[in-house]
N, C-alpha and C positions, 0 to 999 in steps of 0.2 A: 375246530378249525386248526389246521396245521399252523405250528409259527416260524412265520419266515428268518429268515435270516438275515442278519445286520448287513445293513449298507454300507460297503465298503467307503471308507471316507475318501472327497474325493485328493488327487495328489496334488503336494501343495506347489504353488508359483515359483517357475523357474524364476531366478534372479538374476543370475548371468546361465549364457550359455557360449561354449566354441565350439565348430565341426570342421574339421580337414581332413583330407583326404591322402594319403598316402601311397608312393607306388611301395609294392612288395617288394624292396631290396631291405640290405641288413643294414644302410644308413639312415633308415627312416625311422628304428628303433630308437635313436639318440635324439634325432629330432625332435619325435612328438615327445621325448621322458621331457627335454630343456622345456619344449615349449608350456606342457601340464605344468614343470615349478614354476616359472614363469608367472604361467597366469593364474594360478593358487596363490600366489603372495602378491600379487597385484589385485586379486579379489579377499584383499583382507584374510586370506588365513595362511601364514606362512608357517606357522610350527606342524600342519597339514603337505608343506609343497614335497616332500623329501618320501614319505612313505607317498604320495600322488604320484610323486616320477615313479619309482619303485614299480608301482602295480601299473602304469602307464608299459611300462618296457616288458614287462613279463606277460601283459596280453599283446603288448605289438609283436613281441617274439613270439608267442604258439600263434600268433594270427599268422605271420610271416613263414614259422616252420610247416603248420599244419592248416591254414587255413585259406593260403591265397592261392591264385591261378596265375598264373603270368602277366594274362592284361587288363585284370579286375585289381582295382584298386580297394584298400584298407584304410576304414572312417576311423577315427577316433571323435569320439563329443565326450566332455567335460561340461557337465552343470553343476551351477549352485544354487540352492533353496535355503530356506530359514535355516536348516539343523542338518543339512544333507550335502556332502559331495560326491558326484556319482562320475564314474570315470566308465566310458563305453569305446569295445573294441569291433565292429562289423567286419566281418570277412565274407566269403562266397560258395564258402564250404562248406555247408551245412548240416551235412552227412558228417562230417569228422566234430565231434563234440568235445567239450575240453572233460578232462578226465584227471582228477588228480591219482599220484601214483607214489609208493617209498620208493626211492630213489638209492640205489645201494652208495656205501661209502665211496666208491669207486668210477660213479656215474656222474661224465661232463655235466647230464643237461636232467631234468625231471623235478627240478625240484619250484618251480615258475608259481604253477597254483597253489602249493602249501606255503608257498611266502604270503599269493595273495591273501588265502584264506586266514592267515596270523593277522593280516595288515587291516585287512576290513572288515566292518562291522557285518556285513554282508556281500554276497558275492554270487552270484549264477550266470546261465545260456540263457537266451529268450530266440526262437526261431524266426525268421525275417521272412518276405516271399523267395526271397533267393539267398543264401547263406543264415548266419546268425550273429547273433548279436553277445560278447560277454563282458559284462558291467562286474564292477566292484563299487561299493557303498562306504564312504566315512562319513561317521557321525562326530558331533560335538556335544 
């Protein structure tokens, strides 16, 4: 008999959770970064809230540059578990994936996901029925 493969354990209990909705302008970037430190240090972990904003604004930005439509709005949710803060960007664009890239010395803008990927323990795209979804992970 073949041996199965381990049950993936199941995920553990969110503890807190936020979900808002954002229009796709360039001042909603700053809103959701405040509102993530905000409620990072109000959920007990504030030496967390500063790289939180951080990865908060650099996926509102490629959500905002590369992934909204005019009258589809951009979710941001923020959870907390025992050992996890997961910070998530949905857009509607689903076909455009995030892509990290080197960014030459001379280049405004590219360099967004190699922050995030320095900043979190973990990071990827998950596909949604209508756009996607890109989460960053801090552990403790």
């Amino acid at each position: 008999m073949a041996e199965q493969p381990p049950t993936p354990a199941p995920p553990e209990p969110v503890l807190r959770e936020d979900r808002l909705d954002y229009l796709p302008q360039a001042g909603s970037v700053s809103l959701a970064r405040h509102r993530t430190a905000r409620l990072v240090g109000e959920w007990g972990h504030p030496a967390l809230a500063g790289d939180a904003a951080l990865i908060t604004s650099e996926l509102m930005t490629n959500a905002l540059l590369h992934g909204s439509l005019r009258d589809r709005l951009i979710r941001v949710r923020i959870t907390l578990t025992a050992d996890t803060l997961r910070i998530e960007v949905a857009d509607p664009r689903g076909e455009r994936l995030p892509e990290p890239r080197t960014a030459a010395t001379t280049d405004q803008f590219g360099r967004g996901l190699v922050l995030v990927a320095a900043l979190a323990d973990r990071w990827g795209c998950e596909p949604r029925s209508v756009g996607k979804t890109v989460y960053a992970e801090l552990r403790w």
